[in-house]
Structure formats: structure tokens, C-alpha cells
C-alpha positions in Angstrom: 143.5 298.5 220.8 145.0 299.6 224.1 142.4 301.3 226.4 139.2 300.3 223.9 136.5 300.2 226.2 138.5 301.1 229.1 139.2 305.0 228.7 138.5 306.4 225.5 140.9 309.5 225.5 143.7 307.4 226.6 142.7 304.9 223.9 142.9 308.3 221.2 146.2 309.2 222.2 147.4 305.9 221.5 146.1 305.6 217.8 147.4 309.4 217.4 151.1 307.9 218.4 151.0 304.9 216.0 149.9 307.3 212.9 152.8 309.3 214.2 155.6 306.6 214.7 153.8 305.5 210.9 154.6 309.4 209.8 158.0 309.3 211.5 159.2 306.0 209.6 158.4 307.1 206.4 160.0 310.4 206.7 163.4 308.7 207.8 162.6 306.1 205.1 163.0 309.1 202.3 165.7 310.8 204.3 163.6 313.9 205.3 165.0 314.1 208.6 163.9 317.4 209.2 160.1 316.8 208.6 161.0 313.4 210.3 161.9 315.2 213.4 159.1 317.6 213.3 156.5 314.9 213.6 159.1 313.1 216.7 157.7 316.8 218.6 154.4 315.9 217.7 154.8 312.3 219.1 157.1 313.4 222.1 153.5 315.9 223.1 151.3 313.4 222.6 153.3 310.7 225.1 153.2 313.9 227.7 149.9 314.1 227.1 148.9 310.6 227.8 151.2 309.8 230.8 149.5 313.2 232.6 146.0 311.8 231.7 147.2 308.1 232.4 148.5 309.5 236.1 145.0 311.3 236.9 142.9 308.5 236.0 145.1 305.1 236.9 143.0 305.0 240.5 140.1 304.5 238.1 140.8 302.1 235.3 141.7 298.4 235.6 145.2 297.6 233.6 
């Protein structure tokens, strides 16, 4: 998993994305754009939220 064992929160954010991007696509699957876009917030806050943390803490983790 990207970040295992490197940085744990970064590592969180990134499973929280794909269960989001797994939400999004079966939304748009079934046509329910509106809940579809809902969750694309959700993902959209949660990439913010990772490239902040990612910018503190790059001087400090090996890529």
C-alpha cells in the first residue's frame, strides 16, 4: 500500500481515497450523479488533506 511503513497517516488518506473513487464509480455506474458528486467533495478534501500533510513531512520520508 503506498506509505505502509513509511507514514501511517499519509498511508490512511490513501486507502480513504480508493474506498472513495470505489464509492464514486458505483454511484456513476447507477446514474446517481448527485450522490456521485457528493462523495467527489469528500475525495477532492481528502487529496487536500494529503498533499498539506505530504508537503510538511516530504523532508522526512524517503519516496
Amino acid at each position: 500500500m503506498f506509505f505502509k511503513g513509511r507514514h501511517e497517516t499519509l498511508a490512511a488518506i490513501k486507502e480513504q481515497q480508493a474506498k472513495l473513487f470505489g464509492k464514486v464509480y458505483s454511484h456513476i455506474t447507477y446514474k446517481q450523479w448527485g450522490n456521485g458528486a457528493a462523495v467527489m467533495e469528500h475525495l477532492a478534501e481528502a487529496e487536500e488533506d494529503f498533499m498539506k500533510l505530504l508537503l510538511e513531512t516530504k523532508e522526512h520520508i524517503s519516496l
